[in-house]
Backbone as a chain_set.jsonl record, in Angstrom:
{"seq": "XXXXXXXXXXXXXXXXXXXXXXXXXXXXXXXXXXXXXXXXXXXXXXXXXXXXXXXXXXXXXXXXXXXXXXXXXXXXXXXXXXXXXXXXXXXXXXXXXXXXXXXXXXXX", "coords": {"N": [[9.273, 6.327, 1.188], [8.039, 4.906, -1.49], [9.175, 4.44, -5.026], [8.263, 4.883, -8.473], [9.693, 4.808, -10.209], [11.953, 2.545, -9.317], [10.005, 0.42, -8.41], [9.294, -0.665, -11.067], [11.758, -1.72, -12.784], [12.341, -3.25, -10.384], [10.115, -4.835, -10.865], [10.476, -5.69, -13.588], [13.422, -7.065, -13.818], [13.395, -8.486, -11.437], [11.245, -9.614, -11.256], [10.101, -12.013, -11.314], [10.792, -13.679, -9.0], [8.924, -12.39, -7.076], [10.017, -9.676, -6.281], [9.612, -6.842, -6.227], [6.727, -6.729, -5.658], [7.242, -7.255, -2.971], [8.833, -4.823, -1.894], [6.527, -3.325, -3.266], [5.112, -3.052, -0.884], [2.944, -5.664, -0.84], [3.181, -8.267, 0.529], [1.701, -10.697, 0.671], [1.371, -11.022, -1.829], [4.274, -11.437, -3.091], [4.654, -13.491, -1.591], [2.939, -15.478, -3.074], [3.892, -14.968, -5.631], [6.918, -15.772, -5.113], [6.122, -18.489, -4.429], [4.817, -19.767, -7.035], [7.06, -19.114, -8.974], [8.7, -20.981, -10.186], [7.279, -21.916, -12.659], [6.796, -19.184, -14.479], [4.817, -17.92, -15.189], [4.651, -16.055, -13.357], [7.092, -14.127, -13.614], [6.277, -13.469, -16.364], [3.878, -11.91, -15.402], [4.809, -10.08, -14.094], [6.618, -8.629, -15.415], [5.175, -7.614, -17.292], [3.586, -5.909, -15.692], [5.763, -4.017, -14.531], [6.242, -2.432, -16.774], [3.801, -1.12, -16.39], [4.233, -0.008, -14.238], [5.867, 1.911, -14.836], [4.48, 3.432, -16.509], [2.917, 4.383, -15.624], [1.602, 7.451, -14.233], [3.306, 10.126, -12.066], [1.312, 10.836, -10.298], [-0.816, 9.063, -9.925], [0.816, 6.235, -9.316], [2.153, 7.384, -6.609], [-0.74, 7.575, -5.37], [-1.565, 5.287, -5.341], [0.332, 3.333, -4.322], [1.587, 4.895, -2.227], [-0.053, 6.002, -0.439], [-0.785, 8.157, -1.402], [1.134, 10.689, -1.145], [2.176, 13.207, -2.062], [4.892, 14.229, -2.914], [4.938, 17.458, -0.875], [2.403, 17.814, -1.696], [-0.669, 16.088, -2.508], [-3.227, 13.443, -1.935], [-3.334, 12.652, 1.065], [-2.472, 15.101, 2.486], [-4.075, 17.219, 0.992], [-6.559, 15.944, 2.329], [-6.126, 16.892, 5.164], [-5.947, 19.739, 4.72], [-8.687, 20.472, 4.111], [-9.939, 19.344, 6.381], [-9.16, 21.261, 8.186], [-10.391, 23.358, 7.629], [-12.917, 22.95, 7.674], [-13.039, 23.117, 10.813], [-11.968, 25.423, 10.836], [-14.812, 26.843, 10.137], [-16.173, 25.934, 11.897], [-17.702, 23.302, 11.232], [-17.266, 21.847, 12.259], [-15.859, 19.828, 15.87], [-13.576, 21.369, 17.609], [-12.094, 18.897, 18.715], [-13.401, 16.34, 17.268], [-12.093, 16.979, 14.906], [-9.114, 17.142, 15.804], [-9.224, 14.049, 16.198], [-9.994, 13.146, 13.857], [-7.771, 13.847, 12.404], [-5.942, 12.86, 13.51], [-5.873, 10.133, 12.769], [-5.707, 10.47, 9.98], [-2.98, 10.811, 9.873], [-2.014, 8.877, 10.643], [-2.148, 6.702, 8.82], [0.027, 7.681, 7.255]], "CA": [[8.334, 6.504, 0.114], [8.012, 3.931, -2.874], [9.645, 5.12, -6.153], [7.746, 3.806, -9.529], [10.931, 3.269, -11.214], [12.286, 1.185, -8.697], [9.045, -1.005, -8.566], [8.775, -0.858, -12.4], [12.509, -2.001, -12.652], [12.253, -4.537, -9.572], [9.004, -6.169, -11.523], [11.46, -6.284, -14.819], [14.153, -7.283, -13.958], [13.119, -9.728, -10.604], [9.693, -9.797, -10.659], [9.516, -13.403, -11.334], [9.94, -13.699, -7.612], [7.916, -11.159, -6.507], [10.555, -8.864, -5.553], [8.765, -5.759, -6.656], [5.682, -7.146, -4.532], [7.9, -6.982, -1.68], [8.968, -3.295, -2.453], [5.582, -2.513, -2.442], [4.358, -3.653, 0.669], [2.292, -6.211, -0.832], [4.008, -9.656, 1.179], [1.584, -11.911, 0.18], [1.534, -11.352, -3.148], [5.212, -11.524, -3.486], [5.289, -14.703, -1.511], [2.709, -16.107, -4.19], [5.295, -15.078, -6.902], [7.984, -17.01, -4.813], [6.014, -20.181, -4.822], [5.012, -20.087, -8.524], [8.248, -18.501, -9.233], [9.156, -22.219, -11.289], [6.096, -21.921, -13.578], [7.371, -18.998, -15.495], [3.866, -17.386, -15.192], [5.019, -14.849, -12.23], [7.867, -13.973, -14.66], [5.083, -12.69, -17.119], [3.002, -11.103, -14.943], [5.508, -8.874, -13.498], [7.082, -7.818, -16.437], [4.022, -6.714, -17.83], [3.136, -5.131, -14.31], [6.558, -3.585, -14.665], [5.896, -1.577, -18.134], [2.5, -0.222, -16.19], [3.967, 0.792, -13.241], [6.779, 3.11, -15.575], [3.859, 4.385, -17.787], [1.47, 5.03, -14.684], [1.725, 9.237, -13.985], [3.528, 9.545, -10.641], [0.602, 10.981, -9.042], [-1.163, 7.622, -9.64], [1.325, 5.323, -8.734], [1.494, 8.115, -5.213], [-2.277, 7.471, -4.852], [-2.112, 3.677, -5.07], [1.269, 3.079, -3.508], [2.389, 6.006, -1.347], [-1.25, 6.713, 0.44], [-1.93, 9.858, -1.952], [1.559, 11.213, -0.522], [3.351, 13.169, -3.42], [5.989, 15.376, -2.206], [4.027, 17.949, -0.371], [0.863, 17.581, -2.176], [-1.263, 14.965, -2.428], [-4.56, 13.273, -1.383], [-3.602, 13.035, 2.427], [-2.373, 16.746, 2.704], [-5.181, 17.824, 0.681], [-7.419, 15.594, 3.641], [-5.883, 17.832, 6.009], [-6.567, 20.964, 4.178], [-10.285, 20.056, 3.963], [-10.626, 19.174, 7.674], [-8.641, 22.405, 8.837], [-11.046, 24.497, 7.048], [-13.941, 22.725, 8.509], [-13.122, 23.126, 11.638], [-12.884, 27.03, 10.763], [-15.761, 27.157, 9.387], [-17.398, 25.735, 12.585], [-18.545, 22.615, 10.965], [-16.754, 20.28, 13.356], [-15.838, 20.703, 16.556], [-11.374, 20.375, 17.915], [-11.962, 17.51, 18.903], [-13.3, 15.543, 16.269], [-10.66, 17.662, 14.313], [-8.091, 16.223, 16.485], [-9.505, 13.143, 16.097], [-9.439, 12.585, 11.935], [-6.022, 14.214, 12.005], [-4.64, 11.469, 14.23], [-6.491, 9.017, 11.798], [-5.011, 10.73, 8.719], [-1.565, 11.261, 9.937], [-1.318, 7.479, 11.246], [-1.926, 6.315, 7.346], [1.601, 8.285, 6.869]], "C": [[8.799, 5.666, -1.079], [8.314, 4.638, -3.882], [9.059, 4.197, -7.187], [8.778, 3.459, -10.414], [11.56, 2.81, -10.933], [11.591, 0.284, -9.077], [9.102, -1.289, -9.751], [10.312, -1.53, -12.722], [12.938, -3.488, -12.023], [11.458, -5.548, -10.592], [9.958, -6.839, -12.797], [12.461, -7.281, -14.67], [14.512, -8.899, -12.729], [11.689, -10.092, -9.939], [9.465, -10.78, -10.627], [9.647, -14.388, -9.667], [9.503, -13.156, -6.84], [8.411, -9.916, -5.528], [9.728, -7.325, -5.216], [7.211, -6.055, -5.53], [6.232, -6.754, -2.934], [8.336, -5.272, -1.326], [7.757, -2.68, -2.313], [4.494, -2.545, -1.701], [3.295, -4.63, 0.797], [2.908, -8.192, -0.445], [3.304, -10.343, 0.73], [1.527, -11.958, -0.908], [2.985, -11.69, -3.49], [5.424, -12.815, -2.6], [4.674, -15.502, -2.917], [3.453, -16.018, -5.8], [6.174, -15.908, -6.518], [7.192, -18.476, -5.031], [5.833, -20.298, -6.155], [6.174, -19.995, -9.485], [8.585, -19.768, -10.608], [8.406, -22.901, -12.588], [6.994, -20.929, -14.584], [6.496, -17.771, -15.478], [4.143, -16.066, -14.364], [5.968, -13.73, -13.173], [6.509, -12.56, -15.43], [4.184, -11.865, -17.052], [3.597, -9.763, -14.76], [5.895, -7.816, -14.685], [6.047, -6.998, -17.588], [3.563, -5.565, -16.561], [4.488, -4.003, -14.155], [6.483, -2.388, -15.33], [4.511, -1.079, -17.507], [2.795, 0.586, -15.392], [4.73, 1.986, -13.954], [5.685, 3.662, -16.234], [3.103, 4.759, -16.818], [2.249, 6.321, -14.253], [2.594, 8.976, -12.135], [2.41, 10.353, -9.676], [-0.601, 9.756, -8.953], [-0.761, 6.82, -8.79], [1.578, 6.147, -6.541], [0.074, 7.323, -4.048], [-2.259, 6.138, -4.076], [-0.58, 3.222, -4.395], [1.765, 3.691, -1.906], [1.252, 6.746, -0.212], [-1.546, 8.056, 0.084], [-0.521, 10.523, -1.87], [2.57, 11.383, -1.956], [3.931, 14.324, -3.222], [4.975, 16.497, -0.845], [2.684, 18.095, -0.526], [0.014, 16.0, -1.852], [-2.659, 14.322, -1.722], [-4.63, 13.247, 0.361], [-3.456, 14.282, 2.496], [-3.468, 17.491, 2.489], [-6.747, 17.653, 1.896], [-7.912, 16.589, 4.512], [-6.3, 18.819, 6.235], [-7.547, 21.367, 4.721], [-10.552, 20.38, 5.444], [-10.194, 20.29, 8.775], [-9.725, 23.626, 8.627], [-12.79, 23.995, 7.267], [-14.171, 22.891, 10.009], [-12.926, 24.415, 12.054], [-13.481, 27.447, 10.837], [-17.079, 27.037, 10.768], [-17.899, 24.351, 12.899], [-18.61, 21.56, 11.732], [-15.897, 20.572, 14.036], [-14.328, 20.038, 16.764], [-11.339, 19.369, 18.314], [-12.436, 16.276, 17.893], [-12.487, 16.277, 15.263], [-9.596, 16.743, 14.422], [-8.107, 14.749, 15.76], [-9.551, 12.127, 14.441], [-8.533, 13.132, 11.553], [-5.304, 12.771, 12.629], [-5.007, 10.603, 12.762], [-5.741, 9.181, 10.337], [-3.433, 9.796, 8.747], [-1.052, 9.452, 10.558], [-1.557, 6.51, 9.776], [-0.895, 6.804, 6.65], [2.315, 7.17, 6.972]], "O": [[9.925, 5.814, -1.553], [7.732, 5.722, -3.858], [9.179, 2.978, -7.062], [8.93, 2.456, -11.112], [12.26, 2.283, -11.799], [11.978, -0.602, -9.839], [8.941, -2.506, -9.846], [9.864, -2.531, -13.282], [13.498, -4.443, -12.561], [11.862, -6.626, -11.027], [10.157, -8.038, -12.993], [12.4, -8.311, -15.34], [15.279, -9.851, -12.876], [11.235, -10.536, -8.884], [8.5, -11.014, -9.9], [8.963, -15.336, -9.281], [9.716, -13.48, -5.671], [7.842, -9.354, -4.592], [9.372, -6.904, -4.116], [6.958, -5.245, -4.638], [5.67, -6.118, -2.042], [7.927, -4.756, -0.286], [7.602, -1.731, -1.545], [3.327, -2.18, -1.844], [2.678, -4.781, 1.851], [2.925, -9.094, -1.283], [3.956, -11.115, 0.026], [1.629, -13.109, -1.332], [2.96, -12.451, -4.457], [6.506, -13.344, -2.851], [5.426, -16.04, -3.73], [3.477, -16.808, -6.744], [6.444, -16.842, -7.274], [7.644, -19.399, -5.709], [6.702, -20.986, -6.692], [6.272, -20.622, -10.539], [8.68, -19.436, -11.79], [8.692, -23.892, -13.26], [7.78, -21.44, -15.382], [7.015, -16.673, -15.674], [3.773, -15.006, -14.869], [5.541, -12.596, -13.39], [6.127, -11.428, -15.135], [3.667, -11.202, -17.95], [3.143, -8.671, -15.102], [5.59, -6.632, -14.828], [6.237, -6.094, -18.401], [3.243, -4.407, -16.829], [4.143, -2.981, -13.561], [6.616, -1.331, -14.714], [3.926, -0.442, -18.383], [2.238, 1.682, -15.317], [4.275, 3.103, -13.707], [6.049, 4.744, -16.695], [2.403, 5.712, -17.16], [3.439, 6.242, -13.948], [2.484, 8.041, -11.342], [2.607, 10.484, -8.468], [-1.223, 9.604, -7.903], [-1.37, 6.502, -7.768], [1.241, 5.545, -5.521], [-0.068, 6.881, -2.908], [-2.626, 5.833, -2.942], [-0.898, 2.293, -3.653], [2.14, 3.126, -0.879], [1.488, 7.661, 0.577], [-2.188, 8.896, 0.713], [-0.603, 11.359, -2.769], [3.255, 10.598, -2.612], [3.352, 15.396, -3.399], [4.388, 15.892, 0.052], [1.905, 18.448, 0.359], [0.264, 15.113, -1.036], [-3.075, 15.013, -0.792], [-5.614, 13.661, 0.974], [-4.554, 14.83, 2.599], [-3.935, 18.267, 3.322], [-7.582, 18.494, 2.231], [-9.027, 17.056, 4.744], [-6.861, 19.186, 7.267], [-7.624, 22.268, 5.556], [-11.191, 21.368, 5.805], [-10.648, 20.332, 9.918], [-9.83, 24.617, 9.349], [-13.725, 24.746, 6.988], [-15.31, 22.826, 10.472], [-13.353, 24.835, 13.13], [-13.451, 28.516, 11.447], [-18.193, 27.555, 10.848], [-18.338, 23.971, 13.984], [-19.461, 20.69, 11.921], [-15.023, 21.333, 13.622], [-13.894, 18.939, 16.419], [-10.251, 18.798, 18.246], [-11.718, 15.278, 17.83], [-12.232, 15.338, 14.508], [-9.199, 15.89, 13.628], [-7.257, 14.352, 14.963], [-9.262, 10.974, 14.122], [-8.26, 13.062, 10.354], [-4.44, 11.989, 12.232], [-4.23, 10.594, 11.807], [-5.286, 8.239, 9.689], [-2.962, 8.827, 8.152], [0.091, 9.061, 10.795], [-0.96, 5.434, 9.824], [-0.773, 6.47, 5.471], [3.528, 7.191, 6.763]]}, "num_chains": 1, "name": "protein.A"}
């Protein structure tokens, strides 16, 4: 699981080649930091991208990094919840149950 004050740290301190990109699972963006890397511009970006990811809430940075996944809570679990209590309820039958649990649980 991605930590925001790693990434927010990484972007500071080596974001100018897109370490922090790499960290969080975005490869091609952090190669396009390595090639511009000698501009200066990557530099600038990060370190501003840096100071957002430390001020972003950590159930944000969760959402948009971590697939929702914030300790035990979070937008997949909550998924889960949802589709457990539909399939209580009736509304949908164990097998398509089954079937958007795998789907969830393979975005883990």
């Amino acid at each position: 699981m991605r930590n925001r004050v790693v990434a927010g740290l990484l972007a500071i301190f080596l974001g100018s080649f897109g370490v922090h990109k790499f960290y969080l699972g975005k490869n091609g963006q952090g190669v396009l930091y390595l090639v511009f890397c000698w501009t200066g511009i990557p530099a600038f970006v990060a370190f501003i991208e840096g100071i957002v990811y430390l001020a972003m809430s950590p159930e944000a940075f969760d959402n948009r990094y971590n697939l929702g996944i914030s300790g035990t809570g979070g937008r997949v679990m909550n998924q889960l919840v949802t589709l457990k209590e539909l399939m209580d309820q009736g509304i949908i039958s164990p097998s398509e149950y089954e079937e958007r649990r795998q789907k969830l649980i393979s975005r883990i």
